[in-house]
C-alpha positions as CSV (number, residue, x, y, z in Angstrom):
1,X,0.0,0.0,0.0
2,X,1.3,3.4,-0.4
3,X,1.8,5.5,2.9
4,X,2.2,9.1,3.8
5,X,3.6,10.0,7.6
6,X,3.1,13.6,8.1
7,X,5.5,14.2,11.1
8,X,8.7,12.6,11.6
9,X,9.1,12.9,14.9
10,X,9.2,9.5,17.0
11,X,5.4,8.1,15.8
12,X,5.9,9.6,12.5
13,X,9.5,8.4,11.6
14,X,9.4,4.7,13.8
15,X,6.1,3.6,12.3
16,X,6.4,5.2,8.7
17,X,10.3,2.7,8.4
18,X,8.4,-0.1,10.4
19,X,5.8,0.0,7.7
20,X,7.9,0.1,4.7
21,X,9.8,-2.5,5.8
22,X,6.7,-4.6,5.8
23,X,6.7,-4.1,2.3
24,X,4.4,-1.0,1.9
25,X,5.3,2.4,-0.2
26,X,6.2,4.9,2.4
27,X,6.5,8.8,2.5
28,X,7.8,10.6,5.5
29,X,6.7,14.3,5.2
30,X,8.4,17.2,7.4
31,X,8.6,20.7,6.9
32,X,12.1,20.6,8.1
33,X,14.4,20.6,5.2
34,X,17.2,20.0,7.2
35,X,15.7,17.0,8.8
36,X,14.7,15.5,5.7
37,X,18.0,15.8,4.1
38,X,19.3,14.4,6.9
39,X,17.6,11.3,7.2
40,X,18.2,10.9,3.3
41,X,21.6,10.7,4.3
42,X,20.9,7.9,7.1
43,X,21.2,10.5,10.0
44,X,19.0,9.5,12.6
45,X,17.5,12.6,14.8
46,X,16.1,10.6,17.7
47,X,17.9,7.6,19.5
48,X,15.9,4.4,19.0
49,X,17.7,0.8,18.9
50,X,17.6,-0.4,15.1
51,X,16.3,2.3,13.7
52,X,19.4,3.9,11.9
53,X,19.6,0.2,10.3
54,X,16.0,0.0,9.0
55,X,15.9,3.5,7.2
56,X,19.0,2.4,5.3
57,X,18.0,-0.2,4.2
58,X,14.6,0.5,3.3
59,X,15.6,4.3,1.9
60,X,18.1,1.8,-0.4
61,X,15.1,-0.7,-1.6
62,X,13.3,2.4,-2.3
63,X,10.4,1.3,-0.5
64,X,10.9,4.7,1.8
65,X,11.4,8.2,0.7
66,X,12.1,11.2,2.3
67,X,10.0,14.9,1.4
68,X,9.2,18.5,2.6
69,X,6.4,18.7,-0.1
70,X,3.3,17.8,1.5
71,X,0.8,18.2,-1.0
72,X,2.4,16.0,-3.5
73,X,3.1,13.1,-0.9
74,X,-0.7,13.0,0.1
75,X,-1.6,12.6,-3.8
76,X,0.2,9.7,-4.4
77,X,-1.1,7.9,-1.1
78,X,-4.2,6.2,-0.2
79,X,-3.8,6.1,3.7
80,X,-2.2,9.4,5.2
81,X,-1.3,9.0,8.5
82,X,-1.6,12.5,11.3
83,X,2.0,11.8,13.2
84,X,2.2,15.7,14.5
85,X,3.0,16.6,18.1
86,X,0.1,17.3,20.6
87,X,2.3,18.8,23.7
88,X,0.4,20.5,26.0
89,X,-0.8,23.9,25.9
90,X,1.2,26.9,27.5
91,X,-0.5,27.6,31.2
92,X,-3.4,25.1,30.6
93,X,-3.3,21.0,31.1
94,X,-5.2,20.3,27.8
95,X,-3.7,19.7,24.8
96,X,-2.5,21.6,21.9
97,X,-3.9,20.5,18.6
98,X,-2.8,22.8,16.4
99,X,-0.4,20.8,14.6
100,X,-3.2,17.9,13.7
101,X,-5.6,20.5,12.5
102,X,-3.0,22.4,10.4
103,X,-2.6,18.8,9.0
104,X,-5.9,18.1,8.3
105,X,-6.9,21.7,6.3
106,X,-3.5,20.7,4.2
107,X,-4.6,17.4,3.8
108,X,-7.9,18.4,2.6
109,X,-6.2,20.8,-0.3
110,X,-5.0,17.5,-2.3
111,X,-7.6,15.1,-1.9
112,X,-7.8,13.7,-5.3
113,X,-9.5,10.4,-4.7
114,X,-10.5,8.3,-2.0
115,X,-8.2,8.6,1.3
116,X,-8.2,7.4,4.3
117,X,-6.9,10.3,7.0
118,X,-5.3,8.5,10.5
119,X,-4.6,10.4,13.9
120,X,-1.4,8.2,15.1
121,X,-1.5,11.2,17.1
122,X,-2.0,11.3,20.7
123,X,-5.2,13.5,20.9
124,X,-8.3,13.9,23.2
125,X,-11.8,12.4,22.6
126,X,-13.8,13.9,19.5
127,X,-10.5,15.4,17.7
128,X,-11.1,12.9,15.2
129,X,-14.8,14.6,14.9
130,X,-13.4,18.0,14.6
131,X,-11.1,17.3,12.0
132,X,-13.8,15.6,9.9
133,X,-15.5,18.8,10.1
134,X,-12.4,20.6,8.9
135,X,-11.5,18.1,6.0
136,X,-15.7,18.2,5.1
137,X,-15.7,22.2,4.4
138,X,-13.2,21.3,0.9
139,X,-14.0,17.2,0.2
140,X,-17.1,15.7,0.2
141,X,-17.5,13.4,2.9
142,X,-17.6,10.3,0.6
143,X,-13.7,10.7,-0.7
144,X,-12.2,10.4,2.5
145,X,-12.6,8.7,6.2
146,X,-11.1,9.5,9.3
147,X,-9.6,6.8,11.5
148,X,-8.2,7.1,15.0
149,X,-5.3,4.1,15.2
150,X,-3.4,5.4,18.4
151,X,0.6,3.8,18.8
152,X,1.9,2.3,21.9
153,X,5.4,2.5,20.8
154,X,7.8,2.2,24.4
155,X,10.9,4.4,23.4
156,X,13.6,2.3,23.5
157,X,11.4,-0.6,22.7
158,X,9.5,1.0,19.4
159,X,10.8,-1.2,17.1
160,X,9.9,-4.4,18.3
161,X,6.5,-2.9,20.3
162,X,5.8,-2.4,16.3
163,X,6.3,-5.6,14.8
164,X,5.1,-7.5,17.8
165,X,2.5,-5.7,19.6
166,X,0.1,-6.4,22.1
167,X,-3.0,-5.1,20.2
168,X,-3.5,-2.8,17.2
169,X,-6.2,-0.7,17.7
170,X,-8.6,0.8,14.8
171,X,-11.3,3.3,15.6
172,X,-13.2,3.9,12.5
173,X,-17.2,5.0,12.0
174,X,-17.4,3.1,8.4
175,X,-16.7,-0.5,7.4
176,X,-14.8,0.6,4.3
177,X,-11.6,1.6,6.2
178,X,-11.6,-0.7,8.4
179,X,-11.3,-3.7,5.7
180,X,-8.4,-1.6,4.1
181,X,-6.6,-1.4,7.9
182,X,-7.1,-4.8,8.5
183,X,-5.6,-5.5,5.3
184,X,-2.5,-3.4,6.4
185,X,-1.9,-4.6,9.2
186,X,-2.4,-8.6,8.1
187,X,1.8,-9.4,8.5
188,X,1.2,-7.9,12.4
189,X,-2.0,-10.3,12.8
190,X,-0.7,-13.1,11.5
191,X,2.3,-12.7,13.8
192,X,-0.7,-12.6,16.9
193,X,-1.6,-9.5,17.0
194,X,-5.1,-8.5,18.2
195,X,-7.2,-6.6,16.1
196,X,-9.6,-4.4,18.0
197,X,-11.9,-2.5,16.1
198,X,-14.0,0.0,18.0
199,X,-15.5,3.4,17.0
200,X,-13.4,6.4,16.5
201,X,-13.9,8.2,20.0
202,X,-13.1,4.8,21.7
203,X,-9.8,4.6,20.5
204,X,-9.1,8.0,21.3
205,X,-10.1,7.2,24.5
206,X,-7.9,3.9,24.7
207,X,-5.2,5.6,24.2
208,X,-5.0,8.1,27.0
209,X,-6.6,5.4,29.5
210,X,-3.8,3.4,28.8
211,X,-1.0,5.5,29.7
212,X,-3.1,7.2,32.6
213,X,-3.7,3.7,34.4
214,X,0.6,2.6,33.8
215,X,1.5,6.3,35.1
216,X,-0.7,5.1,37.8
217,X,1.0,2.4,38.6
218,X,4.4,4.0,38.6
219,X,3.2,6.4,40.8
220,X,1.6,3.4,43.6
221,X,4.9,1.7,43.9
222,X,7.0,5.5,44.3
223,X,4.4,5.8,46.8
224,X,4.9,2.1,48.7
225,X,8.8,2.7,48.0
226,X,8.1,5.6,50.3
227,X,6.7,4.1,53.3
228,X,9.3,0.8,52.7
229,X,11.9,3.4,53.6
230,X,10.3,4.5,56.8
231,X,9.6,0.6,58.1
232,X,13.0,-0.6,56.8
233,X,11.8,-3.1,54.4
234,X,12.4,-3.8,50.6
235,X,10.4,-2.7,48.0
236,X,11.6,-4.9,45.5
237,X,10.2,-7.6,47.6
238,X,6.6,-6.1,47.9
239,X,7.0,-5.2,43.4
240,X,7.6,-9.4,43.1
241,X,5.0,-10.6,45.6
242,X,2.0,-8.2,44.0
243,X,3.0,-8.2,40.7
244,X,3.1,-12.0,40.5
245,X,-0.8,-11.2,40.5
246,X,-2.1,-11.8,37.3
247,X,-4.6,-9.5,38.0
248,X,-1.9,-6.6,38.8
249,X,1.1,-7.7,36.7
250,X,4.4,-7.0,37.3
251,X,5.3,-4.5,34.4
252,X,5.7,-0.8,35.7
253,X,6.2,-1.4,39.2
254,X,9.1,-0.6,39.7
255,X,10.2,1.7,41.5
256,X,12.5,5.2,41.1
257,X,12.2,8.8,39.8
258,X,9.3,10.3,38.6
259,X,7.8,9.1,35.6
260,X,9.0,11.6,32.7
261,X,9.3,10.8,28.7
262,X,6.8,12.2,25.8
263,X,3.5,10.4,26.7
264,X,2.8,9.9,30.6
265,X,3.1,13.9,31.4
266,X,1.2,15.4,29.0
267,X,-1.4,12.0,28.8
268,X,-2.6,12.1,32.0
269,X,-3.3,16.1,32.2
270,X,-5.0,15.8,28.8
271,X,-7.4,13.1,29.9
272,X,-8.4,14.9,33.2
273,X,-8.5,18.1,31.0
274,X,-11.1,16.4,28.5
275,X,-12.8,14.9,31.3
276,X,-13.7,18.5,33.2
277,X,-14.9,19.6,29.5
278,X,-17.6,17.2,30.1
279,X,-17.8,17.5,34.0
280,X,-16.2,14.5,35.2
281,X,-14.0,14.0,38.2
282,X,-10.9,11.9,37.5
283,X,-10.0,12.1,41.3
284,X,-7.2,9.3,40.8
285,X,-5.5,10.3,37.8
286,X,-5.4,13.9,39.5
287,X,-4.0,12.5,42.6
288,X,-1.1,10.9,40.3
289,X,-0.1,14.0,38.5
290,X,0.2,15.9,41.8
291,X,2.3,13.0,43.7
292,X,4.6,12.7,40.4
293,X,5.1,16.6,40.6
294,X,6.3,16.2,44.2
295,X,8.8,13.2,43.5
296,X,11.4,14.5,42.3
297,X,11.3,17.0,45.5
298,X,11.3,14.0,47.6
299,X,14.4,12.2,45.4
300,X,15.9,16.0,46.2
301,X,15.8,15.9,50.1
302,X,16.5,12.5,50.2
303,X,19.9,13.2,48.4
304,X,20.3,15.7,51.1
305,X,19.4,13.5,54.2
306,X,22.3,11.3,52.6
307,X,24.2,13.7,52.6
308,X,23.5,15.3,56.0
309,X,22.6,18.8,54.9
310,X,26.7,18.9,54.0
311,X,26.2,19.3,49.5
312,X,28.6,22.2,49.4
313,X,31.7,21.1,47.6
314,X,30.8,17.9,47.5
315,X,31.2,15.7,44.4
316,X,28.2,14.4,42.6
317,X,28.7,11.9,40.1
318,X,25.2,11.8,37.9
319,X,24.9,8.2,36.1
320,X,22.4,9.0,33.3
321,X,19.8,11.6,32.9
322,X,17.3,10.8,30.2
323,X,13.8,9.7,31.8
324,X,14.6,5.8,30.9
325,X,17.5,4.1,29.1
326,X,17.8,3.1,25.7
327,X,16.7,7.0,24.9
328,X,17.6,10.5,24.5
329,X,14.3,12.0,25.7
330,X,14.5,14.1,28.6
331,X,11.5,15.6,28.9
332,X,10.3,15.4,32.5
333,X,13.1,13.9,33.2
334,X,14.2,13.7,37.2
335,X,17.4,14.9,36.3
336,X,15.8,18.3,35.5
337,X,15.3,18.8,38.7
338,X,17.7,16.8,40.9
339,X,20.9,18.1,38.7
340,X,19.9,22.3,39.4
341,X,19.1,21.7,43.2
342,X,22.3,20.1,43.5
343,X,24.4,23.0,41.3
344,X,22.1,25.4,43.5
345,X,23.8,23.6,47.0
346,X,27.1,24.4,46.0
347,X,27.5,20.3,44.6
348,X,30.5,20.2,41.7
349,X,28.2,17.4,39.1
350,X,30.0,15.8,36.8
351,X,27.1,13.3,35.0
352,X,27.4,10.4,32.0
353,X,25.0,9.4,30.0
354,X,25.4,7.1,26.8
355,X,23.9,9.8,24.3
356,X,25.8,12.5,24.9
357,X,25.7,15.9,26.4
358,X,22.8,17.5,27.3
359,X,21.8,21.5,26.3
360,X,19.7,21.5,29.8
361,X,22.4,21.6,32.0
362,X,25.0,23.9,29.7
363,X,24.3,26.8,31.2
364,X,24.4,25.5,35.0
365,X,27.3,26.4,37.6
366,X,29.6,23.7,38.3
367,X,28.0,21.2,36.1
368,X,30.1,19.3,33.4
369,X,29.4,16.2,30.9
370,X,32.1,13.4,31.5
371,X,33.4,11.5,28.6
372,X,32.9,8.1,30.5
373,X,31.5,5.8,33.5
374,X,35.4,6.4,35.2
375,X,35.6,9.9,34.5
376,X,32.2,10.6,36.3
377,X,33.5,8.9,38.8
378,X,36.6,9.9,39.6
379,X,36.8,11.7,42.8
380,X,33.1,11.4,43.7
381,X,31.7,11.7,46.9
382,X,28.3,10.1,46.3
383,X,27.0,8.1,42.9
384,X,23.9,8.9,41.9
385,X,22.5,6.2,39.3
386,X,19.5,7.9,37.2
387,X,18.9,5.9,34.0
388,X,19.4,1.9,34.4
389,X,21.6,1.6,31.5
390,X,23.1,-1.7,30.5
391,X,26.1,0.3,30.6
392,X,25.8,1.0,34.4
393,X,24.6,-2.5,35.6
394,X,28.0,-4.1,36.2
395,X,30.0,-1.0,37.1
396,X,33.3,-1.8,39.7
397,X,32.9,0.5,41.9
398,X,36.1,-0.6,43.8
399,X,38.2,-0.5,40.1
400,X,36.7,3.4,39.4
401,X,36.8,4.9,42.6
402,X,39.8,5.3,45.5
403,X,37.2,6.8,47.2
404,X,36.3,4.4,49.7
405,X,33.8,6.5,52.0
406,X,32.0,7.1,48.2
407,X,28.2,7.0,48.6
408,X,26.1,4.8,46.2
409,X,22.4,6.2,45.6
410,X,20.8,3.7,43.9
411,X,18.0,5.3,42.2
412,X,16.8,2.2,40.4
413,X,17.5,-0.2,42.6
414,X,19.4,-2.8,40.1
415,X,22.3,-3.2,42.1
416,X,22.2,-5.8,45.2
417,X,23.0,-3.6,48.5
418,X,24.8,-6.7,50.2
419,X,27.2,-6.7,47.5
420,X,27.7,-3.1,47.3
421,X,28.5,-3.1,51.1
422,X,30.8,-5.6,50.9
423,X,33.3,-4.2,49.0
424,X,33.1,-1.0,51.3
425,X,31.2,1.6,50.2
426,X,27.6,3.0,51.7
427,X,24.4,2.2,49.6
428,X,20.6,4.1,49.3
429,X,18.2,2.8,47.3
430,X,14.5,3.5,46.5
431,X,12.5,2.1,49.1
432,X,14.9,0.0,50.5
């Protein structure tokens, strides 16, 4: 089939490669000239496992092409997928659509036959109605149908979440599309994929109740981590014995910083923003944003109990900042936070992370990128381990660091304290 991705951003750009190497005619659109050239040339500008190796290879078979011209891209598809951004709007917790309806009124301009129009987009409950509307005022309604197909794409994890994914889910008010969609996504099916098809609102809906209920869970086990500290018990122990629930499941509880990345932040505001619109309390999911705002605040004094109120001077060796590993992202990232209170202290940081420096923390006083795990290390007074990196899961502490009154924090919990404390140095974790 031949595919349009307007958006090349992580949806846009994971899922329009995925698909082509599937076999389907793909054409990621940006308005970014720079970007596009770019990924012609096999540059990659987000960090995602395999991804650098599928665009070559599928750019080279020519079953994925690379353009800034939108209206010419739409033409010479039939399904035209809506992979904008939808962050959230500047003092307000709903979010900002702009983008998706920009897309749609361009869409609408070079509708020559019949297309269908997907929101891969993250986007509240009846967007898929308004931009109907919009598409309606230039096309009749019988050349086009809009679909709601929402990703759940893990950074880190997109590539395989794609090809092997729990469910695919296709909201769609006519029977038309959703024979064409299943018929796109028959190699995923046939691989045991569930096909849900539902209405267009529900799998708007899907989408942000998703993510809402696994920020929740995040946010139960920070909380449980919390009173494990205070009763000197091991929250790993309580993540295995509830999680071995089928009815809870292990995934996402585990616990650490505050949960950060492209989706949970701005997902959970948006639902309880779209669910005030039609005067409906989400009391939980409010009680989650507000406990996730204060985490990192918690992390902060904590680092500062360790401590004992003595930061000045001291050396902080940071051990990843993005919000996860196996990514760049860092938005809402803990490190945000944890990394200027420090600098504020008087705390010299020196912090690693595999991809690179980061333009956050530029600007901040006594702050500086190391070029490795040792050089981070060297001289530290406490470790501080962020992002559970491969990289950082078998680190000799001993070989690194002389330093043997050096501090590990163990924000992550994937190191075993007993271990730690036998070769000499002091260990924190998270609810332990």
């Amino acid at each position: 089939m031949r595919l349009c991705m307007i958006g090349t951003g992580y949806v846009g750009l994971v899922s329009g490669v995925c698909f082509s190497d599937l076999g389907n005619e793909v054409i990621c659109v940006d308005k970014n000239i720079n970007k596009i050239n770019n990924l012609k040339k096999g540059i990659i500008p987000i960090y995602e496992p395999g991804l650098e190796e599928l665009v070559l290879k599928n750019y080279k078979n020519k079953r994925l092409n690379f353009s800034t011209n939108l209206k010419e891209s739409v033409k010479k598809s039939d399904i035209i997928f809506i992979c904008v951004g939808t962050p959230t709007k500047k003092n307000s917790n709903s979010a900002d659509l702009s983008q998706v309806y920009t897309a749609g009124k361009e869409i609408s301009k070079s509708i020559n036959k019949y297309k269908i129009i997907i929101n891969k987009s993250t986007v509240p409950v009846t967007t898929g109605d308004d931009l109907e509307k919009i598409i309606s005022k230039n096309v009749n309604k019988k050349y086009f149908s809009v679909v709601s197909n929402p990703e759940f794409l893990r950074e880190g994890e997109a590539i395989r979440d794609f090809v092997y994914p729990d469910r695919v889910i296709v909201g769609s008010n006519d029977s038309k599309s959703q024979r064409v969609l299943k018929s796109l996504y028959a190699p995923l099916i046939s691989k045991g994929a569930k096909y849900i098809s539902t209405n267009r609102r529900s799998a708007e809906l899907i989408k942000y109740a998703s993510n809402a209920f696994l920020a929740t869970k995040v946010t139960f086990i920070n909380e449980i981590a919390n009173l494990c500290e205070k009763i000197g018990i091991d929250v790993e122990d309580i993540s295995i014995g509830i999680g071995l629930d089928k009815r809870i499941g292990s995934r996402f509880l585990r616990a650490g910083p505050a949960y950060g990345g492209s989706c949970f932040p701005k997902d959970t505001k948006a639902i309880v923003s779209t669910a005030d619109k039609f005067k409906t309390n989400l009391s939980i999911i409010k009680s989650v944003i507000k406990s996730n705002n204060i985490r990192s605040d918690l992390l902060s004094k904590r680092v500062n109990f360790i401590l004992k109120n003595k930061i000045k001077n001291k050396i902080v060796s940071f051990l990843g900042v993005t919000f996860k590993a196996n990514t760049d992202d860092m938005r809402d990232s803990s490190s945000l936070k944890l990394i200027p209170f420090l600098s504020k202290k008087g705390a010299k940081i020196k912090y690693y992370d595999p991809t690179g420096s980061k333009k956050e923390f530029r600007k901040l006083k006594n702050v500086e990128f190391s070029s490795s795990i040792k050089e981070s290390l060297k001289g530290a007074d406490i470790a501080i381990v962020h992002t559970e990196w491969n990289d950082f899961k078998s680190i000799n502490f001993k070989k690194f660091s002389k330093n043997k009154k050096l501090i590990i924090y163990d924000m992550r919990n994937i190191y075993s304290p007993d271990k730690i404390k036998k070769h000499g140095f002091k260990y924190f974790g998270i609810g332990r």
